[in-house]
MARROMAR-898019 format. One record per atom (N, C-alpha, C, O): x, y, z; residue in one letter. Coordinates in steps of 0.2 Angstrom, whole numbers, plus 5000, padded with zeros to 4 digits. Example, Ala and Ser with C-alpha at 12.3 -4.5 7.8 and 13.67 -1.06 7.14 Angstrom:
506649725039A;506249785039A;506649845039A;507149835042A;506449895035S;506849955036S;506450005039S;506750065040S;
This chain:
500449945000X;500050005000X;500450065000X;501050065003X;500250124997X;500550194996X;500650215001X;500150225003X;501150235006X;501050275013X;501050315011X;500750355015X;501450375004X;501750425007X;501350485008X;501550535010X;500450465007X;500150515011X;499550485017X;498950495017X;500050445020X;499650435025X;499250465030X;499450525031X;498750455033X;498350515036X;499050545040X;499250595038X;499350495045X;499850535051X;500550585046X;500850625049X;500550565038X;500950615035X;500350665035X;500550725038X;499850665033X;499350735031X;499350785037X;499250845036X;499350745045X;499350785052X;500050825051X;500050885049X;500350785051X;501050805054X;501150865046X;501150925047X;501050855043X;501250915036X;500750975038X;500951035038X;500050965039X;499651005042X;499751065047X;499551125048X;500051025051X;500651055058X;501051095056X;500951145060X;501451095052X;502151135048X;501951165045X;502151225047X;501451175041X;501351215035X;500851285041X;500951345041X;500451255044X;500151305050X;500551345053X;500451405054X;501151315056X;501851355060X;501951385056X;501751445058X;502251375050X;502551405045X;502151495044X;502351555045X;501551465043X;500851545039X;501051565047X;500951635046X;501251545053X;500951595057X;501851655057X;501851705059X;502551615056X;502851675058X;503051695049X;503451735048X;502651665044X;502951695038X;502451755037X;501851765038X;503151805035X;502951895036X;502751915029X;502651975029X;502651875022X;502551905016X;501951875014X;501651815015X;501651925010X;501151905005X;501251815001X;501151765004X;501451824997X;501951784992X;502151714997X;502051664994X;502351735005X;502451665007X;501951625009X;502051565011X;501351665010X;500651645015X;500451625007X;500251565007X;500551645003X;500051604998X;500251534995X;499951474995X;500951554993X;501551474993X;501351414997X;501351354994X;501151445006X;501051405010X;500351365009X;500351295010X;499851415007X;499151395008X;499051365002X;498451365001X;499351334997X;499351314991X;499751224991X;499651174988X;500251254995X;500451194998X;499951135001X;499951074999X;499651175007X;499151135009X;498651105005X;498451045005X;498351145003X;497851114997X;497951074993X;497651034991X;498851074992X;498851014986X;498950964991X;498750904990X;499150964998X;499350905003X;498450865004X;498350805004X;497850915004X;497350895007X;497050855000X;496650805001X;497350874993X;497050844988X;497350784988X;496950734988X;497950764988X;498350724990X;498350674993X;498750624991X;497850685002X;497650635004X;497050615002X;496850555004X;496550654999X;496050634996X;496050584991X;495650544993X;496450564985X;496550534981X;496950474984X;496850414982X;497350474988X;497450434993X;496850374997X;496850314997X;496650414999X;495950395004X;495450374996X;495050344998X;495450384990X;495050354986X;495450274983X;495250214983X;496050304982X;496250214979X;496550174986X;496950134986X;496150194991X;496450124996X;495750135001X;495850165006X;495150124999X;494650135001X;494650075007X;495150035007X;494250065011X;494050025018X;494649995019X;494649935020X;495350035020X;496050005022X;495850045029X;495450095030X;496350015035X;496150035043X;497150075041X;497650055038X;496950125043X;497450145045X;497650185051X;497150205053X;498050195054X;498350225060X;497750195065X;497450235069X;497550135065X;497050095072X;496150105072X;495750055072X;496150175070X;495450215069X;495450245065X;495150295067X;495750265059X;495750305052X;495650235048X;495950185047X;494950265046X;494750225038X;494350265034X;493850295037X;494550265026X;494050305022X;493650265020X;493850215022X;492950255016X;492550235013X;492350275010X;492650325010X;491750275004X;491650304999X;491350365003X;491550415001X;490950385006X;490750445010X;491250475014X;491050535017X;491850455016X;492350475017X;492650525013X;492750585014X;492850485007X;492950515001X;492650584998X;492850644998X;492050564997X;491350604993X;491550655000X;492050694997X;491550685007X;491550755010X;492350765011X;492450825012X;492950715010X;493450735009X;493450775000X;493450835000X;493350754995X;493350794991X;492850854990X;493150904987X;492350874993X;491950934995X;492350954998X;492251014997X;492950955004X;493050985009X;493851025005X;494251065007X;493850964998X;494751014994X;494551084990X;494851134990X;493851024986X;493651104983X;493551184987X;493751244986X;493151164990X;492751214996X;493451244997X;493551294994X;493951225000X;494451235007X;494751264999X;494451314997X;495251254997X;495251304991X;495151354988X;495551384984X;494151354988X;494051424986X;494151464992X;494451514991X;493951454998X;493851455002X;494551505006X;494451545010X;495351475005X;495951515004X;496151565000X;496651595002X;495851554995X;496051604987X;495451684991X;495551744992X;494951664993X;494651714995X;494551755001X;494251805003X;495151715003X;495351755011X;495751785011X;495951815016X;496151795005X;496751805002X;496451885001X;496651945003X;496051874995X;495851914992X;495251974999X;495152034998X;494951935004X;494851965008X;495252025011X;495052085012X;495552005013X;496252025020X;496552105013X;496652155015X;496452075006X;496852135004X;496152185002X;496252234998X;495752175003X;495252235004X;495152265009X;495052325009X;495152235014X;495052265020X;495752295023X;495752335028X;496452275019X;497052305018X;497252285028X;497352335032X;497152215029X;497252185034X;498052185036X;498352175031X;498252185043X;499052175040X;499152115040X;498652075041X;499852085039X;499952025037X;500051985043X;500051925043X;500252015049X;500151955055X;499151935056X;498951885058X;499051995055X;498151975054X;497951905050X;497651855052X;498251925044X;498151895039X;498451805042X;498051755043X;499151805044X;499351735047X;499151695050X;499051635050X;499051745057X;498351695061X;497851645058X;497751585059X;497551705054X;496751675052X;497051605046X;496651555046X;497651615043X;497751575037X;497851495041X;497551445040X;498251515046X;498551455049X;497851445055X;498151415060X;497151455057X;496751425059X;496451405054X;495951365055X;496451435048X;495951395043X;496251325042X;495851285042X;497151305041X;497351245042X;497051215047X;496851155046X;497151255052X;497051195059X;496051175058X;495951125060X;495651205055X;495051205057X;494951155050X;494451115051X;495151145044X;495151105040X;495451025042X;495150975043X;495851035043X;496350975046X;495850945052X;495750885052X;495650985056X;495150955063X;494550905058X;494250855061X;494350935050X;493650925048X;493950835044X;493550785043X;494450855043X;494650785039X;494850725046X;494850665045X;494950765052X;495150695055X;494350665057X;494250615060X;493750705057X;493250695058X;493050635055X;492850585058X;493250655047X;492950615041X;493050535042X;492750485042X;493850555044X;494050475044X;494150425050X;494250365051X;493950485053X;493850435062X;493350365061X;492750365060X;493550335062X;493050255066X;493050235072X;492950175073X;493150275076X;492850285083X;492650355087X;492950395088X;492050345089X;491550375093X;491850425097X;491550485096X;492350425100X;492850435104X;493150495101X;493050555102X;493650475095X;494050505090X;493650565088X;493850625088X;492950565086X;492750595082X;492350655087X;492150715086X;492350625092X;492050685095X;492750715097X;492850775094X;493250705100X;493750735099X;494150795094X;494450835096X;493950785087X;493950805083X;493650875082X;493950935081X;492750845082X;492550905083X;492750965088X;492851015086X;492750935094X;493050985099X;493551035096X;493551095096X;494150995094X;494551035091X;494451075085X;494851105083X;493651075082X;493651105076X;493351185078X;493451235075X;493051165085X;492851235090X;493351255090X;493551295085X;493651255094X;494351315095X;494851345088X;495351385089X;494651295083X;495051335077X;494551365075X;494651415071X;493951345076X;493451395073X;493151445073X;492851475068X;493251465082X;493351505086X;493851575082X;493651635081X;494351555080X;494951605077X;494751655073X;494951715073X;494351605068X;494051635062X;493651655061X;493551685056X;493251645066X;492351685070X;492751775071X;492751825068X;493151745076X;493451815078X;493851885073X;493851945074X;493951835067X;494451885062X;494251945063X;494751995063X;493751955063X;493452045062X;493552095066X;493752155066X;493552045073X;493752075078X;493452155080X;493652205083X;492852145079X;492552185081X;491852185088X;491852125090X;491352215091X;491052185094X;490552125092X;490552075095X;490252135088X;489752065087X;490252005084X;489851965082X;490751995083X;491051945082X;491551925088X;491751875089X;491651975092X;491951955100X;491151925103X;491051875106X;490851945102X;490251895106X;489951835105X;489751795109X;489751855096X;489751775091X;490551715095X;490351655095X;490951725096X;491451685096X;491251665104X;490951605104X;491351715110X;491251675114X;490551655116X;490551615121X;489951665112X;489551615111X;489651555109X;489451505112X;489951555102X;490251485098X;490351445104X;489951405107X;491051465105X;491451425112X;490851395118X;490751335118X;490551445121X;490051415127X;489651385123X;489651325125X;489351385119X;488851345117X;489151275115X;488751225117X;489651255112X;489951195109X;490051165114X;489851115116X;490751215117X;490751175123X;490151125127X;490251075130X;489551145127X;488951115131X;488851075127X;488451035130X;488851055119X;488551035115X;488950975114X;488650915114X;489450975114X;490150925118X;490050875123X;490050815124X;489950925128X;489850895135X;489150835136X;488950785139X;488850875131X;488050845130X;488250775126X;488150725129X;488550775122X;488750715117X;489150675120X;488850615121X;489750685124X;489950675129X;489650605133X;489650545133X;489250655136X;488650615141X;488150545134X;488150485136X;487950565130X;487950515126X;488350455125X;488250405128X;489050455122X;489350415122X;489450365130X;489450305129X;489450385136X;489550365142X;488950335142X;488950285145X;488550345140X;487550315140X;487950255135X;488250205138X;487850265129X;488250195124X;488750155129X;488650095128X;489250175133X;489850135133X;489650085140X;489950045143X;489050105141X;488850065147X;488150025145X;487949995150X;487850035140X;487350005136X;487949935133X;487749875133X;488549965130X;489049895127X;489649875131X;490149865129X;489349885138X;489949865144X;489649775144X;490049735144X;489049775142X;488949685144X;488849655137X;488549595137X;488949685133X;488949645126X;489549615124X;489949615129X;489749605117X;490449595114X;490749665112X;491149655107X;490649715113X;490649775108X;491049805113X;490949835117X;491849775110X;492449785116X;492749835118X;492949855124X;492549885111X;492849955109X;492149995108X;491649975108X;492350045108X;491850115105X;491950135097X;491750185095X;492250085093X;492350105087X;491450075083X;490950045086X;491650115077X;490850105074X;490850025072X;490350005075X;491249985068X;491249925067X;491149895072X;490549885072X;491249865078X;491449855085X;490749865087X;490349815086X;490449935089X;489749925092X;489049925086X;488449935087X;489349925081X;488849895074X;488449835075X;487849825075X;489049775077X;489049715076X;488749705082X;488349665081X;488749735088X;488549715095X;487849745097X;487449715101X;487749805093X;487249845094X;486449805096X;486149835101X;486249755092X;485749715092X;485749685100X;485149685102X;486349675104X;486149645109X;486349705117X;486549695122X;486049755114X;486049805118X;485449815122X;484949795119X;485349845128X;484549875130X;484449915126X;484849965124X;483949905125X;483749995118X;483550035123X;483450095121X;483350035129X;483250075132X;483850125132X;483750185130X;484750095134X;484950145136X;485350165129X;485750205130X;485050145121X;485150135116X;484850225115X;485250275113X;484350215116X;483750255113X;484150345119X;484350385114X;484250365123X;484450395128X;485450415127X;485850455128X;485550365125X;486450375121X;486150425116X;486350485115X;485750395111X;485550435105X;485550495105X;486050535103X;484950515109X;484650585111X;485150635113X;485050695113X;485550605115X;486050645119X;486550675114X;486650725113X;486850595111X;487450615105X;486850655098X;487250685095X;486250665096X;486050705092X;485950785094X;486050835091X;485750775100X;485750835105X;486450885104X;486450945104X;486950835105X;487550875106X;487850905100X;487950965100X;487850835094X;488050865089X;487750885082X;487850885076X;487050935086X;486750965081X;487151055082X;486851105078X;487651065087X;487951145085X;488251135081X;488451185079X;488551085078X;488751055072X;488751035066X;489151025062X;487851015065X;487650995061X;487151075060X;486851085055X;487051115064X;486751145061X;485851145064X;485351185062X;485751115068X;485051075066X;484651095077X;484951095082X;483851095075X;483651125082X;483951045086X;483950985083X;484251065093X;484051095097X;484651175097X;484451235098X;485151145096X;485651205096X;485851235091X;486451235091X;485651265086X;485551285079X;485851365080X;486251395076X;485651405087X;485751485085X;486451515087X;486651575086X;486851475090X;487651495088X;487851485084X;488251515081X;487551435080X;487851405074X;487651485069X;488051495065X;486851525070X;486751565066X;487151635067X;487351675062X;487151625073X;487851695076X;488451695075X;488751735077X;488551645073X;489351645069X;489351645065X;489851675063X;488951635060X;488851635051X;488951705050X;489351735046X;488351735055X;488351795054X;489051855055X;489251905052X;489351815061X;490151865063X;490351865057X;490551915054X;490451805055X;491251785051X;491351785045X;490851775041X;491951795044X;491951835035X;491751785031X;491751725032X;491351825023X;490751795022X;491151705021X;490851655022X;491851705017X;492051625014X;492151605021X;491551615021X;492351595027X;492251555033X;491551545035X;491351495038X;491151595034X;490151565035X;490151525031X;489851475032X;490351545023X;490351475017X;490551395019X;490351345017X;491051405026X;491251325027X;490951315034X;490951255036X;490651365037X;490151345042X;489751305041X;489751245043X;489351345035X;488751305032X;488751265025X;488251265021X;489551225024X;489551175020X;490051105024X;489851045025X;490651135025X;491151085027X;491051075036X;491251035040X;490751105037X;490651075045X;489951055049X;489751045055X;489451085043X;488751055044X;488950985040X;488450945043X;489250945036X;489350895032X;489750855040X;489550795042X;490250905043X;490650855048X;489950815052X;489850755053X;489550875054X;488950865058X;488650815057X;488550765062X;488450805049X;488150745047X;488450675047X;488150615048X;489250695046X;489650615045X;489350605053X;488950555053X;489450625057X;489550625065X;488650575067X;488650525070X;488250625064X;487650595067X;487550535062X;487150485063X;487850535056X;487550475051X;487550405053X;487250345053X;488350425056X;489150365056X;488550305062X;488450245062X;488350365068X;488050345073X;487450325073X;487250285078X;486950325067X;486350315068X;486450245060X;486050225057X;486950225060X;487150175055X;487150125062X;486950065060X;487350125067X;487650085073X;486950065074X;486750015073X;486550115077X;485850095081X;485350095076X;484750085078X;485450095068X;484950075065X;484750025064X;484150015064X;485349955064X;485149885065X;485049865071X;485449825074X;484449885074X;484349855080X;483549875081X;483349915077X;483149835086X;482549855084X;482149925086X;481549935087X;482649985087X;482350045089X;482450085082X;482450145083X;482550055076X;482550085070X;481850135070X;481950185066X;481250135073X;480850155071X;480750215072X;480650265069X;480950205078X;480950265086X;481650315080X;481550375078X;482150285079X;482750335079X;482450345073X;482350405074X;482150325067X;481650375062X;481350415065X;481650465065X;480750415069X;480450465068X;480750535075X;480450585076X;481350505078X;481750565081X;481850625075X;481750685076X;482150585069X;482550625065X;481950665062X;481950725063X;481450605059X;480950655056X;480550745062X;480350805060X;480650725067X;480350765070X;480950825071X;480750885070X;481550795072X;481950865074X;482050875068X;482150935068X;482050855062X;482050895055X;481550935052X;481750985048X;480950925053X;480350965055X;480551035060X;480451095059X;480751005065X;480651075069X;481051105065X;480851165064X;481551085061X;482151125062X;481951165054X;482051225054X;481751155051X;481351175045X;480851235049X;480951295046X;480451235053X;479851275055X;480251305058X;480051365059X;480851305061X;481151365065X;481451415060X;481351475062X;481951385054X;481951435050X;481251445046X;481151505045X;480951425045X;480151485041X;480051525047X;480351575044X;479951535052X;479751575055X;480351635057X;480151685059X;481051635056X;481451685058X;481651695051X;481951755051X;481651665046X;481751685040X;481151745036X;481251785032X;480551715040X;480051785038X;480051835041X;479751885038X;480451855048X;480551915049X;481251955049X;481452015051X;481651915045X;482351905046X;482752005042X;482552015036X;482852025043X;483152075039X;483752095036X;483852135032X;484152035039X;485052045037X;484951995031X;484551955031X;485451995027X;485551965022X;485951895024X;485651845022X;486351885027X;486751855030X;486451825035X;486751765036X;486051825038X;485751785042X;485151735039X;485051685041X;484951775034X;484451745029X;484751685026X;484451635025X;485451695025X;485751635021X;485851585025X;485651525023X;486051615033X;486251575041X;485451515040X;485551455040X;484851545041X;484251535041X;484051465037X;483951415040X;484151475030X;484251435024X;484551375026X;484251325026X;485151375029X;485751295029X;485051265035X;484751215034X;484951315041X;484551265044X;483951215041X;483751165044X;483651245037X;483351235031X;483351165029X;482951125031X;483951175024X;484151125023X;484551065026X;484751015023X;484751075032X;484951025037X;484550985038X;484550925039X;483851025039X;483250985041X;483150945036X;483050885038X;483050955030X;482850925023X;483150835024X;482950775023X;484050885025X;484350785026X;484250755031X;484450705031X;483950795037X;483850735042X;483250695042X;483150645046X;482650725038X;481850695036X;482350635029X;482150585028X;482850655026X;482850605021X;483050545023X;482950495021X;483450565030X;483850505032X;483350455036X;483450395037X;482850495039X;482350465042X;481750415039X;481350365041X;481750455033X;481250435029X;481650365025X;481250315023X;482150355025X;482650295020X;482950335015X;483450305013X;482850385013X;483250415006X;483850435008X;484050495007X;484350385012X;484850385011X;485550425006X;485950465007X;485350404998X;485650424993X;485450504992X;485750554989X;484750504995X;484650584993X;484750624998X;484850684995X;484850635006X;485050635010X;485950665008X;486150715009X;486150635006X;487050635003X;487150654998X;487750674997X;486650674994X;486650714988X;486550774989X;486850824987X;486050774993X;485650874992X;486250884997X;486750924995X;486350845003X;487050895008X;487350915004X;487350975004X;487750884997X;488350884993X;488250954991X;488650994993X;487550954987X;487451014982X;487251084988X;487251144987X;487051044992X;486951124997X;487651134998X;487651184994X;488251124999X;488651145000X;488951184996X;489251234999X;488951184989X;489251204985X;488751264985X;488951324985X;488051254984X;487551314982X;487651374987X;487751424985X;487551354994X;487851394999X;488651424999X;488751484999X;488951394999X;489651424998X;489651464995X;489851514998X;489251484985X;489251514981X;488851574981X;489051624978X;488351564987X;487951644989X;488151674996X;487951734997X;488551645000X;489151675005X;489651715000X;489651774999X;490051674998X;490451714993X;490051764988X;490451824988X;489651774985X;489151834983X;488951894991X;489151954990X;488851884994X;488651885000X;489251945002X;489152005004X;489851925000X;490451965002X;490552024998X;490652075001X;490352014990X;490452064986X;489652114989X;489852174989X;489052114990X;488552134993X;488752174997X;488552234997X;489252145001X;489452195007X;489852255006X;489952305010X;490152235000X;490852285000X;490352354996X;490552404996X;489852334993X;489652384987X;489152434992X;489152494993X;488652374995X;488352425002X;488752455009X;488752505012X;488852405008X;489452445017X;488852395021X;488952405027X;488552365021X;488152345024X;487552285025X;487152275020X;487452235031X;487152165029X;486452185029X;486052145032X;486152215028X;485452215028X;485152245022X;485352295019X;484652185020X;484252175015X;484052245011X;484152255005X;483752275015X;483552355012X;484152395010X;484052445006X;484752375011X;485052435010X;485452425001X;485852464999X;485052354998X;485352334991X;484852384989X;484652434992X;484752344982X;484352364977X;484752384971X;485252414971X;484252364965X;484352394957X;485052344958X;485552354954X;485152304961X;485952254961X;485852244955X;486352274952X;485452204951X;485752184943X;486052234939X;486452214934X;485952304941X;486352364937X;486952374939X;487452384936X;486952354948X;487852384950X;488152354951X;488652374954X;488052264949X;488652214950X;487852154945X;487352124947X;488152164940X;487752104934X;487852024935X;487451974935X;488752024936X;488951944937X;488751924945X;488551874947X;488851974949X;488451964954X;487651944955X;487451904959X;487251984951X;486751974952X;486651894949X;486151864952X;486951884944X;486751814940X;486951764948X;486451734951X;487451764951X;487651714956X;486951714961X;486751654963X;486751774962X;486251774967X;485551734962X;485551674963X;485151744958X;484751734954X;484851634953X;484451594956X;485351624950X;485651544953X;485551504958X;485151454959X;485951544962X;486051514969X;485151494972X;484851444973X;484751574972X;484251564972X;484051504974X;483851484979X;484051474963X;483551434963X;483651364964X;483251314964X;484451374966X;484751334969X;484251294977X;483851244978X;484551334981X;483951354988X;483351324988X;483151284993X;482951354982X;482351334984X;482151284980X;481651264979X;482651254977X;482551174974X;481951184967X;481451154966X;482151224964X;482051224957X;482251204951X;482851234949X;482151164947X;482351144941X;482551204938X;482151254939X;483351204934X;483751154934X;484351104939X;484651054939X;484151164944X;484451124951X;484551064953X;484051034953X;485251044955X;484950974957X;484850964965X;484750904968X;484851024967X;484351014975X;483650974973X;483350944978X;483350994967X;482650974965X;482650914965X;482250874968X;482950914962X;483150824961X;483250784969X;482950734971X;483750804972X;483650784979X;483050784984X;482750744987X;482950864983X;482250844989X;481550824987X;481150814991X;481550824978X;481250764977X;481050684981X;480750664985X;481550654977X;481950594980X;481750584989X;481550524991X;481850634994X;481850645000X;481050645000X;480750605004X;480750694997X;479850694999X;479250634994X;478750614995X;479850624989X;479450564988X;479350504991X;478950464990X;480050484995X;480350424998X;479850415005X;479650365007X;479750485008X;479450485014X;478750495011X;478350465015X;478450525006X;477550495008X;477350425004X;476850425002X;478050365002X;477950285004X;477950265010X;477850205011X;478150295015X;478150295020X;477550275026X;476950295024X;477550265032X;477050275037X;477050335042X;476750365046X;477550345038X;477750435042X;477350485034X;477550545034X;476950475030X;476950515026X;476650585025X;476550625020X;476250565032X;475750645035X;476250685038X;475950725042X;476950685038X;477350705040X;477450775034X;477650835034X;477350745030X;477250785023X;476950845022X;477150895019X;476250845025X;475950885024X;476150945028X;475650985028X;476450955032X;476650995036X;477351005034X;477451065034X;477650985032X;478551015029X;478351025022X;478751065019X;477951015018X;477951055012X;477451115012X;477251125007X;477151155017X;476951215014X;477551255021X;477751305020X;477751235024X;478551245025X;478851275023X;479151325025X;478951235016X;479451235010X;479251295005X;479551315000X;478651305007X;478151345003X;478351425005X;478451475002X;478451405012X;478351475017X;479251525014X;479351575012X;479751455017X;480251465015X;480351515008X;480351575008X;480251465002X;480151474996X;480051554994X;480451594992X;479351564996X;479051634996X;479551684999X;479851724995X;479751685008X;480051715008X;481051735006X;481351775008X;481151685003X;481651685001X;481751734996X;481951794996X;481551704990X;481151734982X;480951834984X;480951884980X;480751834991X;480351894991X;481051944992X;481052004989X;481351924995X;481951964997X;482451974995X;482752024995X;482651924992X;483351914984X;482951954979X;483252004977X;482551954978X;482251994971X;482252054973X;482252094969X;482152084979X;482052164980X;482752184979X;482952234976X;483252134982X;483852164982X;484252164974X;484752184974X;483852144968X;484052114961X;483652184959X;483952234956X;483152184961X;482552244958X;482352314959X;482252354956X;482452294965X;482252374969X;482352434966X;482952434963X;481952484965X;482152544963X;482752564972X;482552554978X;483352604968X;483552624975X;483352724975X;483652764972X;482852734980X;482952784981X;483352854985X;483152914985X;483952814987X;484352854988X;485052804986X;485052754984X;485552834987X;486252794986X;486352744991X;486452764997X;486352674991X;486552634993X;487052574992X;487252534996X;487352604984X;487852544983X;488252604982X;488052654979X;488952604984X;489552624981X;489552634973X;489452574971X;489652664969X;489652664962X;489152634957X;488752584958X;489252664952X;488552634949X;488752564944X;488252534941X;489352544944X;489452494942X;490052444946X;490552464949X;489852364946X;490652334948X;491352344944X;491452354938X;491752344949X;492452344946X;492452284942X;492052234942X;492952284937X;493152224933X;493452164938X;493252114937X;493952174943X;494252144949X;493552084950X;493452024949X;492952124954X;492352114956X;491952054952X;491752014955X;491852054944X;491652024941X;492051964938X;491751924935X;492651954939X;493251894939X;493051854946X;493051784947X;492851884949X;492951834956X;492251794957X;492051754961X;491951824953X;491151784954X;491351724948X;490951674947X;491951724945X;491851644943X;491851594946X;491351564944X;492451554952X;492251514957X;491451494958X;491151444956X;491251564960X;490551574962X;489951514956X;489651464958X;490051554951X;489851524945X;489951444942X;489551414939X;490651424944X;491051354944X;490451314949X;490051274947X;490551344958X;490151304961X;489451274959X;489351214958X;488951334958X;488351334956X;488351264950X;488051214952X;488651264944X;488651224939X;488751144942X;488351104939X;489151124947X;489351074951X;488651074954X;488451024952X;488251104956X;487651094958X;487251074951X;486851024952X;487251094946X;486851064941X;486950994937X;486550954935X;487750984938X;488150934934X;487750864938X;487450814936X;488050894944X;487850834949X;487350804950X;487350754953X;486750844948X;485850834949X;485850804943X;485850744945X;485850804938X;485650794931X;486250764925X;486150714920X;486650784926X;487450744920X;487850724926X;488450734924X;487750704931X;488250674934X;488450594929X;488050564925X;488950584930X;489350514926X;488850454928X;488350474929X;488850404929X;488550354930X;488950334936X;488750324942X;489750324935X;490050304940X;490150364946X;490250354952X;489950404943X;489750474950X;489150434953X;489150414959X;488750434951X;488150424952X;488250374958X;488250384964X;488550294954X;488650244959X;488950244962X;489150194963X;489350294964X;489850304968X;489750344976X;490050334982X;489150384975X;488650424980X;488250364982X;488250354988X;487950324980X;487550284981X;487950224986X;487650204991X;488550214984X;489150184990X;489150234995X;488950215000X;489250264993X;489350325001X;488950315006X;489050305012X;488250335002X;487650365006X;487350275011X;486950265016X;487650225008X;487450165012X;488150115019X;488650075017X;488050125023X;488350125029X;488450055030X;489050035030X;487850025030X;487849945030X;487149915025X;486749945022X;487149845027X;486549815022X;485949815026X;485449795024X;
C-alpha cells in the first residue's frame, strides 16, 4: 500500500505548513503556504479514494462517504483560501492578521478531515471539539463587537453541546459494557448493537444527536451556529454551512448506522423526522421576519439540514447525501456573493441593496442561481434531491409528516424569492451601493461562484453513471 500520504503524514504536514503561515511575514509566502496545503489535502483525498475500507493508524478508515466529504471539503477549502486572500487585501488587513486566520483555517480544516476518517465514537467527538477552537479563530477575524460575542457564544455553546454528546457516548459505553462490543469503534458496536438494552440505546441517541446538532446545524442547538455565520467573514460562513454542517452529518449518520440495525429503527426514524421538521419550521418562522442578508442565508442551511435529516429518516439515504453535497456548493456560492454585497453596500441588511442587477450584473446572476438553487427548482439538482427525499417519505408510514414540511417549504420558498428579488430589483431611492457599476476585479471573482453553482447542476442531472454509483456507495453504511 502507498503510505506516502498517510493520514499521520497529512497531520504532521498540516502541523508545519500552520507554524509556518503563522511566523511567515509575506504576502507571496502565506500563499505558497496555503497552496501547499491544498495540494497536501487533495493528496490525501485521492489517497483515501484508491485504498478505500484500508484501517489505517487503528481508527482512520476512508470509505466512499469518506471520500465524497473529503473531496467537497478540497474544493470548498480552496475556494475557500483564494478568498481569504483576496479578503484580508480589501480590508487591507496586516499580514500578522492575515497569518493567524490562514493558519486556523489549516488547523480548522485538518480537525474536519480527522472527523471524516475517524472509526471511533471517541475520535470523532474529539475532533469536533478541536474543530471549535479553530473555529473560534475565524469567527473572531473581524474582531469587532458582534464577532467577540458570536465567538464566545460559539465556544460556550459547543462546549455544552460536547459535554451533552459526551454524556451520550457514556449512556452507549455502558449499554456495550455487557455485550461483545469491546471498543467504542463504529464496526465493534455495529456488530454488537442488536444485543443491547434499547432502552439505554434510545437515551445514548438523544444525547449524542442533541450534542452534535451545534454542528450539524440542526434544532435543538442551531442559533450559535446562526451567530457565527453571521460574525464571520462571508467564505468562513461558506464552510460553516458546507464543510462542518457535512462533519455534523458524517458524525450523526456514522451513529445512527450503529443503532439502526437493532430493533429501535423506528423510534430513531421518527426522532429524525421530528427534529428535522422542527428544524425546518424554526427557519420559516425567523426567516420571515429576518432582515440581514446574512442571516437569511444562516436561516436557509438550517433549512436544509432539516431536509437531510427527514431523508435520512424517511430511507432516502442516497438523497440525503446528495442534496448535503449540492447544498454545500450552492451555499458556499451565495456566501461568497454575500461578500461582494457587502463591499458595494457597506452593509448586511436586505434593504439597504437594490437595482443589484445594474451595479454588479455577474453578481446578480450568482444570486438569481444560487436562488433557485435553495429553493430546489429545476434546473437544480437540489430538485432532484428533495424530490427523491419527499417522495421516499410519503411511501412511507410517516407520510402525513408531509403535509406539514411542504407548505413549509412553501413558506420558505415565498420568503426567500421575496427578498433576493428586492435586492436584484428594487428601485434604489437613495444611494445605497458604492458606484454605479462593479469593478472588473469584482466580476472575475464571481467565477468560482459560477463553477460552484454548475457542480450543483452537473451533479443533479449529468452526473457520470460512476458518480452516480459512487454516492450511492457512500450514502449506504451497512446492508
Amino acid at each position: 500500500m502507498n503510505t506516502l500520504m498517510h493520514p499521520y503524514v497529512f497531520f504532521a504536514g498540516a502541523a508545519i505548513i500552520a507554524g509556518l503561515l503563522i511566523i511567515a511575514r509575506t504576502m507571496s509566502a502565506q500563499i505558497l503556504l496555503l497552496a501547499s496545503y491544498i495540494v497536501l489535502l487533495a493528496s490525501l483525498t485521492w489517497h483515501e479514494f484508491t485504498t478505500l475500507n484500508v484501517i489505517e493508524a487503528q481508527y482512520l478508515k476512508a470509505d466512499p462517504l469518506t471520500v465524497t466529504l473529503l473531496s467537497v471539503l478540497t474544493i470548498l477549502g480552496a475556494v475557500a483560501a483564494f478568498q481569504g486572500v483576496l479578503y484580508a487585501k480589501h480590508r487591507g488587513d496586516s499580514i500578522s492578521h492575515l497569518a493567524l486566520h490562514n493558519a486556523a483555517l489549516v488547523g480548522f480544516l485538518s480537525m474536519l478531515v480527522g472527523v471524516y476518517l475517524s472509526r471511533h465514537i471517541g475520535l470523532v467527538w474529539a475532533f469536533l471539539e478541536a474543530s471549535t477552537l479553530t473555529a473560534a479563530v475565524l469567527i473572531y477575524h473581524n474582531r469587532n463587537r458582534n464577532s467577540v460575542e458570536a465567538t464566545w457564544k460559539y465556544v460556550f455553546v459547543c462546549s455544552i453541546g460536547i459535554a451533552i454528546a459526551f454524556a451520550g457516548i457514556l449512556f452507549l459505553s455502558i449499554a456495550g459494557s455487557a455485550t461483545d462490543a469491546h471498543d467504542l469503534s463504529f464496526e465493534a458496536l455495529r456488530a454488537g448493537a442488536h444485543t443491547m438494552d434499547p432502552t439505554w440505546l434510545k437515551i445514548s441517541f438523544l444525547f449524542l444527536l442533541a450534542g452534535f446538532s451545534v454542528k450539524l446545524g440542526v434544532v435543538p442547538l442551531f442559533n450559535v451556529d446562526i451567530d457565527a455565520k453571521d460574525a464571520a467573514p462571508s467564505h468562513i460562513s461558506a464552510l460553516l454551512s458546507s464543510v462542518l454542517m457535512n462533519a455534523g452529518f458524517s458524525a450523526v449518520y456514522r451513529i445512527y448506522s450503529v443503532y439502526s440495525g437493532t430493533s429501535i429503527r423506528p423510534w430513531l426514524n421518527s426522532v429524525l423526522l421530528l427534529c428535522g421538521t422542527l428544524s425546518i419550521l424554526a427557519a420559516a418562522v425567523y426567516i420571515l421576519k429576518v432582515k440581514n442578508l446574512k442571516r437569511l442565508l444562516a436561516y436557509s442551511s438550517l433549512e436544509h439540514a432539516g431536509i437531510v435529516l427527514i431523508a435520512v429518516g424517511s430511507g432516502a439515504w442516497f438523497a440525503a447525501l446528495l442534496h448535503l453535497v449540492l447544498h454545500s456548493f450552492a451555499k458556499s456560492a451565495m456566501f461568497l456573493q454575500y461578500g461582494h454585497y457587502f463591499r458595494l453596500t457597506k452593509s448586511k441588511k436586505i434593504n439597504a441593496g437594490g437595482d443589484y442587477l445594474s451595479a454588479h450584473p455577474a453578481g446578480a446572476g450568482v444570486f438569481i442561481v444560487g436562488l433557485l438553487a435553495l429553493c430546489a427548482v429545476p434546473p437544480m439538482g437540489t430538485f432532484l434531491s428533495e424530490m427523491l427525499a419527499l417522495t421516499t417519505l410519503l411511501g412511507t408510514a410517516w407520510w402525513w409528516w408531509a403535509l406539514i414540511i411542504i407548505p413549509l417549504l412553501a413558506v420558505i420558498l415565498w420568503a426567500m424569492t421575496k427578498r433576493i428579488v428586492s435586492i436584484l430589483y428594487r428601485p434604489r431611492h437613495h444611494t445605497s451601493v458604492n458606484g454605479s457599476r462593479a469593478t472588473m476585479s469584482m466580476a472575475m471573482e464571481t467565477i468560482p461562484q459560477y463553477a460552484l453553482l454548475a457542480v450543483v447542476i452537473w451533479l443533479g442531472f449529468f452526473a457520470p453513471p460512476a458518480v452516480v454509483d459512487f454516492l450511492h456507495r457512500a450514502s449506504i453504511l451497512h446492508p
